[in-house]
Kinemage of the C-alpha trace (Angstrom):
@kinemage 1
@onewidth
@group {chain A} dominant
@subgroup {mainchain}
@vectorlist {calphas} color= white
{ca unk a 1} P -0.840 9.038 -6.143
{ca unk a 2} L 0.671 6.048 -5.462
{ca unk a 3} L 4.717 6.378 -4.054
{ca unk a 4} L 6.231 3.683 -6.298
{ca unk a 5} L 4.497 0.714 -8.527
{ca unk a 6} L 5.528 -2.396 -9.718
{ca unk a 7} L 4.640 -4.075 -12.251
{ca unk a 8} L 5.359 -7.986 -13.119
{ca unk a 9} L 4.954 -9.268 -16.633
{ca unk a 10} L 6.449 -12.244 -18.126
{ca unk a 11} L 5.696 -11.425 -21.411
{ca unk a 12} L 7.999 -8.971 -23.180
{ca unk a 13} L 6.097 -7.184 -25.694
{ca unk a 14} L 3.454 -6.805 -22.811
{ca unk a 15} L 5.780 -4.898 -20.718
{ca unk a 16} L 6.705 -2.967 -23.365
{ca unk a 17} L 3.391 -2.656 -24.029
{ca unk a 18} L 2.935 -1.462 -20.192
{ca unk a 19} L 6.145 0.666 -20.110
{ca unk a 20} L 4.656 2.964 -23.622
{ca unk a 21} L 1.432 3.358 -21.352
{ca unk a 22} L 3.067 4.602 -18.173
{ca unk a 23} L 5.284 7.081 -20.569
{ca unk a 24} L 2.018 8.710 -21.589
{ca unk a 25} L 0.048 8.966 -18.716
{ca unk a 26} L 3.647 10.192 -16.944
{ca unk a 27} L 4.060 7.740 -14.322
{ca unk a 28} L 7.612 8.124 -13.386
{ca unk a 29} L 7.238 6.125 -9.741
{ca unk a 30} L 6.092 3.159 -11.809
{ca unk a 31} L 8.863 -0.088 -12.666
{ca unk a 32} L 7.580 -3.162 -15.021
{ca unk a 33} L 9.790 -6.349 -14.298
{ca unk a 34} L 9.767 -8.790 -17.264
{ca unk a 35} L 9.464 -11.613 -14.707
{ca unk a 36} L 7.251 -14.363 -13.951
{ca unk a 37} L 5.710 -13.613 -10.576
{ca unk a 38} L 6.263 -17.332 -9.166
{ca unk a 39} L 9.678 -17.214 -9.449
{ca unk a 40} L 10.136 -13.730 -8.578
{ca unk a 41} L 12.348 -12.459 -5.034
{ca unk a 42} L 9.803 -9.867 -3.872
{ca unk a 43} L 12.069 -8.933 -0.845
{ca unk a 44} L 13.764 -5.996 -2.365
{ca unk a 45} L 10.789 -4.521 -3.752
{ca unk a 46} L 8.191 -4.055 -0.889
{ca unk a 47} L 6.953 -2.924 1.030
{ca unk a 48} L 3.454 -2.900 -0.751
{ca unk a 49} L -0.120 -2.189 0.074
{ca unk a 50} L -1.749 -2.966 -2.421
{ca unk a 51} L -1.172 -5.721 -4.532
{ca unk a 52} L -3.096 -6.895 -7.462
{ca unk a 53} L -2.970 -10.611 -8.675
{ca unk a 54} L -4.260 -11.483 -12.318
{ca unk a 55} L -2.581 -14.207 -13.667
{ca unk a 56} L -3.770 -15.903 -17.195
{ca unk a 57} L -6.292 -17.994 -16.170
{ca unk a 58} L -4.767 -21.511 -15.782
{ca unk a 59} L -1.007 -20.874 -16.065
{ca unk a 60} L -0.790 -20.113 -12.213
{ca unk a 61} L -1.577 -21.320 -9.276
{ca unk a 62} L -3.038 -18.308 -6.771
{ca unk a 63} L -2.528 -19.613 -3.324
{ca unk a 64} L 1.090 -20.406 -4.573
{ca unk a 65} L 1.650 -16.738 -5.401
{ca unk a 66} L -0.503 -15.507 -1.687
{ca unk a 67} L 2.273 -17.923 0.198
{ca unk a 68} L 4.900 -16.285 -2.005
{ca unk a 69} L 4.123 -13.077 -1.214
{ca unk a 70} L 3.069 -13.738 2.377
{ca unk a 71} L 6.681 -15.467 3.009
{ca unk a 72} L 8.877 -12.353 1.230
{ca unk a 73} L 8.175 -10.205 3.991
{ca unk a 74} L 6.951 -7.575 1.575
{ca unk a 75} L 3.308 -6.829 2.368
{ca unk a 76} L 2.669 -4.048 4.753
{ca unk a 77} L 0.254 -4.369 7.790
{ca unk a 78} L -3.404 -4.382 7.136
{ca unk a 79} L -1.790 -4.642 2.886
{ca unk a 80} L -5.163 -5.838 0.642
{ca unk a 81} L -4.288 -8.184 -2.195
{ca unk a 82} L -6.877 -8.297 -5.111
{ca unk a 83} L -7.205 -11.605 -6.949
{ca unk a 84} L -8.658 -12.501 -10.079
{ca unk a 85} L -9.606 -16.039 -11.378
{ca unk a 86} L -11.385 -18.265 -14.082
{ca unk a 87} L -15.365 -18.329 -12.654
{ca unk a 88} L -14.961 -22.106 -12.706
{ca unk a 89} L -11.950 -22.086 -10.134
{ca unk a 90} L -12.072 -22.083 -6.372
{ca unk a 91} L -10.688 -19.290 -4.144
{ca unk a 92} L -7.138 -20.259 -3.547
{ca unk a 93} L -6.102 -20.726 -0.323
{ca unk a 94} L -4.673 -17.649 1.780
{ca unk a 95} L -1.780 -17.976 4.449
{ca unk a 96} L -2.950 -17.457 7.840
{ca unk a 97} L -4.043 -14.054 8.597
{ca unk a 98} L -5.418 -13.192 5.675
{ca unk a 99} L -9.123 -12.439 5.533
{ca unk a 100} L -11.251 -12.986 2.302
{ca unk a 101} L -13.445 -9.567 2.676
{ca unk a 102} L -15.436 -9.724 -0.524
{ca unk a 103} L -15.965 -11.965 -3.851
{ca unk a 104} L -17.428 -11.403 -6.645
{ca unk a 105} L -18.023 -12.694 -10.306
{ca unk a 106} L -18.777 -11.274 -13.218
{ca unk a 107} L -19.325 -12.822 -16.674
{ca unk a 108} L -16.138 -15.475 -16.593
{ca unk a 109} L -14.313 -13.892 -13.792
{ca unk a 110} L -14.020 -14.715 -9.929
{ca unk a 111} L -12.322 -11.883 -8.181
{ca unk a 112} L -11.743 -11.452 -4.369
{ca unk a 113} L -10.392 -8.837 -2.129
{ca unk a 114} L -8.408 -10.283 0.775
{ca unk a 115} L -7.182 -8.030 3.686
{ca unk a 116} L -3.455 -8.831 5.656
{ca unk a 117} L -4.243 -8.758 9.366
{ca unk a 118} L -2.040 -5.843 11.175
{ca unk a 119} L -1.170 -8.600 13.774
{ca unk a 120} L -0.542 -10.929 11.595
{ca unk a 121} L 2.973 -11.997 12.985
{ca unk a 122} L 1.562 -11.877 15.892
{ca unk a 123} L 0.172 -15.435 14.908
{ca unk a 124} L 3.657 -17.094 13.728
């Protein structure tokens, strides 16, 4: 139901991968960007609500892609941004405004939900 959906995948077969998956379940709103998502300009591609954050384990550093995202400009007010992370690392650290509302583990995964203040530039 969602409007439009982006993808990010730095790996090429994976997008393709991706892209094949979206064909069958007819997804026609959704884009996959063969990008890595550190060094990706978000500002043309918000604004999002949702925003889901599973890097492989190790190869990324969370609270540099929260201050990424934060700084674009492209999460919406009151936006919730799922994380996922290696059990054995810490929660990364969110930009101001951002609320850690629940975490979790299960088996060898950490995951969190953080929520985006509405007022949030109300703080800068």
């Amino acid at each position: 139901g969602a409007a439009t959906v982006v993808f990010v995948e730095r790996d090429r077969r994976a997008a393709d991968q991706i892209r094949t998956s979206l064909k069958e379940l007819g997804c026609p709103a959704a884009r996959v960007l063969v990008a890595d998502a550190a060094c990706l300009s978000y500002t043309a591609l918000g604004p999002f609500d949702i925003v889901f954050l599973d890097p492989p384990f190790g190869e990324c550093d969370l609270t540099v892609l929260c201050t990424l995202l934060e700084s674009s400009g492209t999460l919406a007010e009151g936006a919730h941004i799922y994380m996922e992370m290696n059990r054995r690392q810490t929660l990364p650290d969110v930009p101001p405004g951002w609320a850690i509302i629940r975490e979790q583990m299960a088996g060898q995964v950490r995951y969190a939900l953080a929520e985006r203040s509405c007022n949030v530039t109300d703080r800068e």
